[in-house]
C-alpha positions as CSV (number, residue, x, y, z in Angstrom):
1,X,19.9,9.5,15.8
2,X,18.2,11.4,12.8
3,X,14.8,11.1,12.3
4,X,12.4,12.9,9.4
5,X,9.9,14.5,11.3
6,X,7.0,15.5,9.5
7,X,4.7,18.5,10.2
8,X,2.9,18.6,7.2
9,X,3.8,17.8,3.2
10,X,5.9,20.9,2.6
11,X,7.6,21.0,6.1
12,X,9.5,18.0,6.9
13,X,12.2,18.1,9.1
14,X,15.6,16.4,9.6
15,X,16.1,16.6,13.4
16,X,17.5,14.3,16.4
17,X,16.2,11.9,18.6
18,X,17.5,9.7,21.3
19,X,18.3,6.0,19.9
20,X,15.6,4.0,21.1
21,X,16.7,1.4,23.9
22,X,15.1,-1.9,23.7
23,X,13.6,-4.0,26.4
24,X,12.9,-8.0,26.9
25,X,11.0,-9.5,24.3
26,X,12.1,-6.7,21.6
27,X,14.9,-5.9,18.9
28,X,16.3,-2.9,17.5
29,X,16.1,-2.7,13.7
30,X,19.1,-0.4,11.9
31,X,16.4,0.6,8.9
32,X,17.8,0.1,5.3
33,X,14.9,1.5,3.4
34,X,11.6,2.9,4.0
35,X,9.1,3.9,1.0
36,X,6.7,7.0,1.3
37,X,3.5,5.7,1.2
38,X,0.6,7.7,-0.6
39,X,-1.4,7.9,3.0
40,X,1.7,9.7,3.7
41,X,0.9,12.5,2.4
42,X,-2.8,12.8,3.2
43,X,-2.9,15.7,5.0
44,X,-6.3,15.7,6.4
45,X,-5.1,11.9,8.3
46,X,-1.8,13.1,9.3
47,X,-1.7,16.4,10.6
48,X,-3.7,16.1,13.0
49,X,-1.2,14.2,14.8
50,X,1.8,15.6,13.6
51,X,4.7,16.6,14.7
52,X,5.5,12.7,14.2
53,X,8.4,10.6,12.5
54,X,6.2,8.9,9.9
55,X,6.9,5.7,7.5
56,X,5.1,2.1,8.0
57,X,7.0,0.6,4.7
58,X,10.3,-0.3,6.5
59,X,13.4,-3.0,5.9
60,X,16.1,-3.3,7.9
61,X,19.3,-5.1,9.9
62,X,18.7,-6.4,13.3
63,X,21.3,-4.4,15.6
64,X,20.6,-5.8,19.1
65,X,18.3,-8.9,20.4
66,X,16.3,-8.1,23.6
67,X,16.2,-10.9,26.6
68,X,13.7,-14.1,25.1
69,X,13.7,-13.0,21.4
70,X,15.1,-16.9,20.0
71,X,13.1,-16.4,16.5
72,X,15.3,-13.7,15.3
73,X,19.4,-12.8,15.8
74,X,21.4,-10.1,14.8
75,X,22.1,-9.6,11.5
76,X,18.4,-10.7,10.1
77,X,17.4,-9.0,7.1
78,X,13.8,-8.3,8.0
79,X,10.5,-6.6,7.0
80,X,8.7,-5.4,10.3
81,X,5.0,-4.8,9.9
82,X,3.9,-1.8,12.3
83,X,0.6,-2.9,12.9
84,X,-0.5,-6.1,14.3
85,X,-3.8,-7.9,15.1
86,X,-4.2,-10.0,18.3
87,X,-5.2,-13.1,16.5
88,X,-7.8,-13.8,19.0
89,X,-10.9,-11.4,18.8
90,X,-14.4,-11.9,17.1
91,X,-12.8,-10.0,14.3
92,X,-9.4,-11.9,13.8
93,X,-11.8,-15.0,14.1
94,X,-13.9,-13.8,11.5
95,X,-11.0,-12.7,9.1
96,X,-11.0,-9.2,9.7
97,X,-7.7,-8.5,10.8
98,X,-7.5,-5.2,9.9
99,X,-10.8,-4.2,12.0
100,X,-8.8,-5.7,14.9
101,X,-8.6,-3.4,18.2
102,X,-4.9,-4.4,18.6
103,X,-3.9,-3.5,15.1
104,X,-5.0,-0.2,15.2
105,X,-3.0,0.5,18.7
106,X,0.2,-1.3,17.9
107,X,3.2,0.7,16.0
108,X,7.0,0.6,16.2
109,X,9.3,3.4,18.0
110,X,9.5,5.7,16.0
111,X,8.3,5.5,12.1
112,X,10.3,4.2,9.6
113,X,11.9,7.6,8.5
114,X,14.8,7.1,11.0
115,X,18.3,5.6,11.6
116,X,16.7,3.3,14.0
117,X,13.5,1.9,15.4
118,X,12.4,-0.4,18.3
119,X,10.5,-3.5,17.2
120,X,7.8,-4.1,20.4
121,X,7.4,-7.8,21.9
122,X,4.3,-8.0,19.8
123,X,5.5,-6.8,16.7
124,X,8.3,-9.3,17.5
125,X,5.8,-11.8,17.9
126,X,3.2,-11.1,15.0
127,X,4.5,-9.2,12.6
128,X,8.4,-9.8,11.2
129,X,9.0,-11.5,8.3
130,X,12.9,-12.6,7.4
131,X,14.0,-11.1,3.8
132,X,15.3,-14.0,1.5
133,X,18.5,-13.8,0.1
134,X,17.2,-13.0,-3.1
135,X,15.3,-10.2,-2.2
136,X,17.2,-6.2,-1.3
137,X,16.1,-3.8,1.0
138,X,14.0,-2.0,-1.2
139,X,12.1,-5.1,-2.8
140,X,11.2,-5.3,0.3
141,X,9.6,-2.3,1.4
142,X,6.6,-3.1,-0.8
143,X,5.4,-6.1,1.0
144,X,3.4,-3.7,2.7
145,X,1.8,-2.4,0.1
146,X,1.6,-5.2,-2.1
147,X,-0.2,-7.0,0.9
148,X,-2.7,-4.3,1.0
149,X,-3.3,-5.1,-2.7
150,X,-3.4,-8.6,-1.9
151,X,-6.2,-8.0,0.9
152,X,-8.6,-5.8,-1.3
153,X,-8.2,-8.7,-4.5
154,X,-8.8,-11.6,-2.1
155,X,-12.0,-9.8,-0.8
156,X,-13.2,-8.5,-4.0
157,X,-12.8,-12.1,-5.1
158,X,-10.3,-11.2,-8.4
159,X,-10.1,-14.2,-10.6
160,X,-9.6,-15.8,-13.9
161,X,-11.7,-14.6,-16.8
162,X,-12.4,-11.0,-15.0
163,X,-11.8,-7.9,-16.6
164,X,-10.4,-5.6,-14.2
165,X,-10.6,-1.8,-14.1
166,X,-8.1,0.2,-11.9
167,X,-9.0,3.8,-11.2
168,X,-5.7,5.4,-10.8
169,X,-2.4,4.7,-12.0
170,X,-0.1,5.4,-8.8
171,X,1.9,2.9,-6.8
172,X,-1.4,1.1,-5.4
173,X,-2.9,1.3,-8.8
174,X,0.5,-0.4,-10.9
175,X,0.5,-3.2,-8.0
176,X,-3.3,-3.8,-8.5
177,X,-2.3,-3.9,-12.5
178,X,0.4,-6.6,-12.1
179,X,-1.5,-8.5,-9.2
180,X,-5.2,-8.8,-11.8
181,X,-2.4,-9.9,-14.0
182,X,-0.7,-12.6,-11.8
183,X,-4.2,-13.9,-10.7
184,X,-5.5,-14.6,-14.3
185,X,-7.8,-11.7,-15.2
186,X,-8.1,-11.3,-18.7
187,X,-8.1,-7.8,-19.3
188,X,-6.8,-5.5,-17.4
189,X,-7.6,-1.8,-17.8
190,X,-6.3,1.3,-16.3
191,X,-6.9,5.5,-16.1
192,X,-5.4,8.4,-14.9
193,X,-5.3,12.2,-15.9
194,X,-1.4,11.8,-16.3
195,X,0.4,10.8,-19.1
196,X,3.3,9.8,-17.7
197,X,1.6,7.3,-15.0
198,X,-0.3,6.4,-18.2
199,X,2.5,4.9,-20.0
200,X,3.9,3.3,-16.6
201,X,0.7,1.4,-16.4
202,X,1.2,-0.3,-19.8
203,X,4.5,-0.8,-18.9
204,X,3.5,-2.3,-15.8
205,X,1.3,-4.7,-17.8
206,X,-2.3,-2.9,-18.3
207,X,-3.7,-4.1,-21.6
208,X,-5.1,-0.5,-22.3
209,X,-4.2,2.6,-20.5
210,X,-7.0,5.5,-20.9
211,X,-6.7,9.0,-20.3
212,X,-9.8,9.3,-16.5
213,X,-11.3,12.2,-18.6
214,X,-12.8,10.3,-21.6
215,X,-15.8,8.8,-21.2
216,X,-14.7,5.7,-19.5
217,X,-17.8,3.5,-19.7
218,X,-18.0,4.0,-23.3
219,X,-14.1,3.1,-23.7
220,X,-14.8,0.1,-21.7
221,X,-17.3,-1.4,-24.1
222,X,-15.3,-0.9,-27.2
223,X,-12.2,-2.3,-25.2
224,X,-14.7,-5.1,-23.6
225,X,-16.9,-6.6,-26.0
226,X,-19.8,-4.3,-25.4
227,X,-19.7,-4.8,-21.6
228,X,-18.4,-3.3,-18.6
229,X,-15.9,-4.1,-15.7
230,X,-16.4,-6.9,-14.0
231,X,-14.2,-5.8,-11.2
232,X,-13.7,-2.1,-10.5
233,X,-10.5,-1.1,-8.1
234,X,-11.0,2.8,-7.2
235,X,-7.0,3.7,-6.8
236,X,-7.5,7.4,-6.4
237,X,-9.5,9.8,-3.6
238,X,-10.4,12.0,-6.4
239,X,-14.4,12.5,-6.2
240,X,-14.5,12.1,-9.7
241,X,-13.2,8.5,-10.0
242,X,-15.4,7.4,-7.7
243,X,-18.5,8.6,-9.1
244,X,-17.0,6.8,-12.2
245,X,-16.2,3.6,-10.6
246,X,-20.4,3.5,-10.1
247,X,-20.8,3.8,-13.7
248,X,-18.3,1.6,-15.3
249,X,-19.1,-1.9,-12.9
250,X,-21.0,-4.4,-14.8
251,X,-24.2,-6.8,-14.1
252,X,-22.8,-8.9,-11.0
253,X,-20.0,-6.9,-10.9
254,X,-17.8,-5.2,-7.7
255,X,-16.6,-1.9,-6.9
256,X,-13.7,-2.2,-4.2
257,X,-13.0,1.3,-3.1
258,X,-9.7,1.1,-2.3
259,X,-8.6,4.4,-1.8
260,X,-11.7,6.7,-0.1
261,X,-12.2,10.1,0.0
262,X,-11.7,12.2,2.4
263,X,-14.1,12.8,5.8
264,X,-17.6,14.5,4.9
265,X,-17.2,13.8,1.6
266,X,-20.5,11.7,0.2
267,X,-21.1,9.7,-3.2
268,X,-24.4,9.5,-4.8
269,X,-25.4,6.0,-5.2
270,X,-28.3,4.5,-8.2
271,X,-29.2,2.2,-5.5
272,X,-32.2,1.1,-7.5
273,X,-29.8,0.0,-10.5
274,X,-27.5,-1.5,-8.3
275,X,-30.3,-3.4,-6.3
276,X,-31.3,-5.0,-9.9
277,X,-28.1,-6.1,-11.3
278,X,-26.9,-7.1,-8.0
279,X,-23.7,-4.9,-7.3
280,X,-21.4,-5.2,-4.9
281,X,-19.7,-2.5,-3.3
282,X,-16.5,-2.5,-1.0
283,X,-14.0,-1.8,1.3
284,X,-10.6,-2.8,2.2
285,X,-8.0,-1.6,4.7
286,X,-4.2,-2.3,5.0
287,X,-2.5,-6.5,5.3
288,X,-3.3,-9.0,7.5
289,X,-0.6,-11.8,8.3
290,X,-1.1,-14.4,5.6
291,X,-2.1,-11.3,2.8
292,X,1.4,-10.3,3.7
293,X,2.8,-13.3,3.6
294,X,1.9,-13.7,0.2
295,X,3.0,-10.4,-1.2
296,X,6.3,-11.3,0.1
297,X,6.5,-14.7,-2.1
298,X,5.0,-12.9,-5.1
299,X,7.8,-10.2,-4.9
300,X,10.2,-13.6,-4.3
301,X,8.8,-15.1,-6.8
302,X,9.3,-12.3,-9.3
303,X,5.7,-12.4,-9.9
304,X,4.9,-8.6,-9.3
305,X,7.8,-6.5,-10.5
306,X,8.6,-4.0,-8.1
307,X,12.5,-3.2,-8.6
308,X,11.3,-1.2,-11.8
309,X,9.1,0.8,-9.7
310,X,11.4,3.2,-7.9
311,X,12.3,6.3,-9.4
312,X,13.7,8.0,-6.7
313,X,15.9,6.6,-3.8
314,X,16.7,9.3,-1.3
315,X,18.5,10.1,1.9
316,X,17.1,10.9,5.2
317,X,18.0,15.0,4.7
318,X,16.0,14.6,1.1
319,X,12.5,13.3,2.7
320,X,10.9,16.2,2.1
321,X,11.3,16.3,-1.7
322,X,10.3,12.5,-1.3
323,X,7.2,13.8,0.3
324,X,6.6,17.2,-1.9
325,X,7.3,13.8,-5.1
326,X,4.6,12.0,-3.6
327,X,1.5,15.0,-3.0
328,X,2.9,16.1,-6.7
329,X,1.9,12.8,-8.1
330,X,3.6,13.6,-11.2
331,X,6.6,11.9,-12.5
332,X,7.4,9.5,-10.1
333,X,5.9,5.9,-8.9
334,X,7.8,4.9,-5.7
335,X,9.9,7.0,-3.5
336,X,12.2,5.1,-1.2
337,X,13.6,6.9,1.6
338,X,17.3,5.2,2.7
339,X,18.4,6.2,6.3
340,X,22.3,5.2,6.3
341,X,22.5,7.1,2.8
């Protein structure tokens, strides 16, 4: 079968692979879709292990049921997760899926830029999730991400009455837009140093869109009735933004760092400041069950509108302009990747 193998951002190759074979318990998934995700192209996370057939954002048809799968038959439309917690550790216990042992071991064979992949027993088990009629291929890709969103908002306890600022206007940032929005926040406000992810983020339902090199804080109090964020969503691994996201959080406020920086890479905090007006500061990391579970109804539910998003659907042979799209982070939002194309 083809695969996309990736070496780095400007080498990725189309090659072949043997078809995987399945065994009991798992199911081979003919993959419709697959988006490029902007950890992706993180060099400094990927290469390390490359050469690897990357892509954790995939949809497909079951081909071929293993011995004791009953849940699922051929023909499914599904969304596979590729990592899965145990359900049954201290952290799963406590909520923290994503710091689960078993979720950071657990993939499918191989990535989701190929023809094919093998769905393990305990992906089988944990981690599919049947498309609804209603929903393509492509809509579908972005549970993944959508969940991630989903994750980060739950835990930086987004709500009514908030006004939310969202560092960055790529595909994470325009899902954190329309999901502030679906949740009741009452402003919503987003940067970036491009114009053209600028306009995508008004389109995308951000009540004011500001160019990342003004002086944010100041725009923020004209925009915010003289105060801050209440919510800050750093959407970017520029340095820059967040050493902005520290000065742009109000009294009581959070900053949920999102996306981080890269390794050895420090931020100066005013801890003293912080300590007085009683900051919080976070993390987040990928989708637990239920946060995917709900970024699949709100894409259902045509809550967070993610059709519009794709600019750029592309076959297996044009990954590496999908990839060389993505590090460019220029005029484009999502790049799916379509295997059978």
């Amino acid at each position: 079968m083809r695969v996309a193998m990736y070496y780095n951002n400007r080498d990725v190759r189309l090659e072949e692979l043997p078809k995987p074979r399945i065994g009991a318990g798992e199911f081979l998934m003919k993959v419709m879709a697959c988006g490029i995700c902007g950890s992706d192209v993180l060099e400094w996370y990927r290469v390390p292990k490359a050469p690897r057939v990357l892509g954790h954002e995939a949809t497909g048809e079951i081909v071929e049921v293993g011995e004791g799968v009953e849940r699922y038959k051929v023909g499914d439309g599904v969304f596979v997760s590729h990592h899965v917690p145990c359900g049954k550790c201290r952290y799963c216990m406590g909520g923290h899926h994503t710091a689960c042992e078993t979720l950071h071991k657990t993939n499918y064979d191989p990535g989701g830029f190929a023809e094919y992949i093998r769905v393990p027993r305990i992906n089988v088990e944990r981690g599919v999730y049947l498309l609804p009629k209603n929903m393509s291929f492509e809509e579908g890709t972005f549970i993944e991400p959508l969940g991630c969103a989903v994750r980060g908002q739950r835990l930086a306890r987004v709500k009514g009455g908030d006004a939310v600022l969202i560092l960055g206007s790529g595909v994470s940032g325009l899902l954190h837009v329309q999901l502030a929005r679906a949740r009741g926040a009452e402003r919503v406000i987003a940067t970036d140093v491009n114009e053209y992810r600028l306009n995508a983020a008004k389109k995308f339902g951000a009540d004011e869109a500001v160019q990342a090199e003004e002086d944010v804080p100041e725009k923020l109090r004209q925009l915010n009735e003289g105060r801050l964020a209440d919510k800050v969503i750093v959407c970017t691994g520029a340095a820059s933004a967040s050493e902005q996201a520290l000065r742009c959080v109000d009294r009581g406020g959070t900053v949920l760092f999102f996306a981080v920086l890269g390794p050895g890479v420090d931020v100066s905090v005013p801890i003293a400041d912080f300590w007085r007006d009683e900051i919080t500061m976070m993390t987040s990391y990928g989708a637990g069950p239920g946060d995917l579970e709900e970024a699949l109804k709100l894409i259902g539910d045509r809550k967070v509108n993610v059709r519009e998003m794709i600019t750029h659907r592309l076959s297996l042979g044009e990954a590496g302009l999908g990839f060389k799209l993505v590090a460019d982070a220029r005029e484009s939002i999502k790049v799916i990747v379509e295997p059978q194309r």
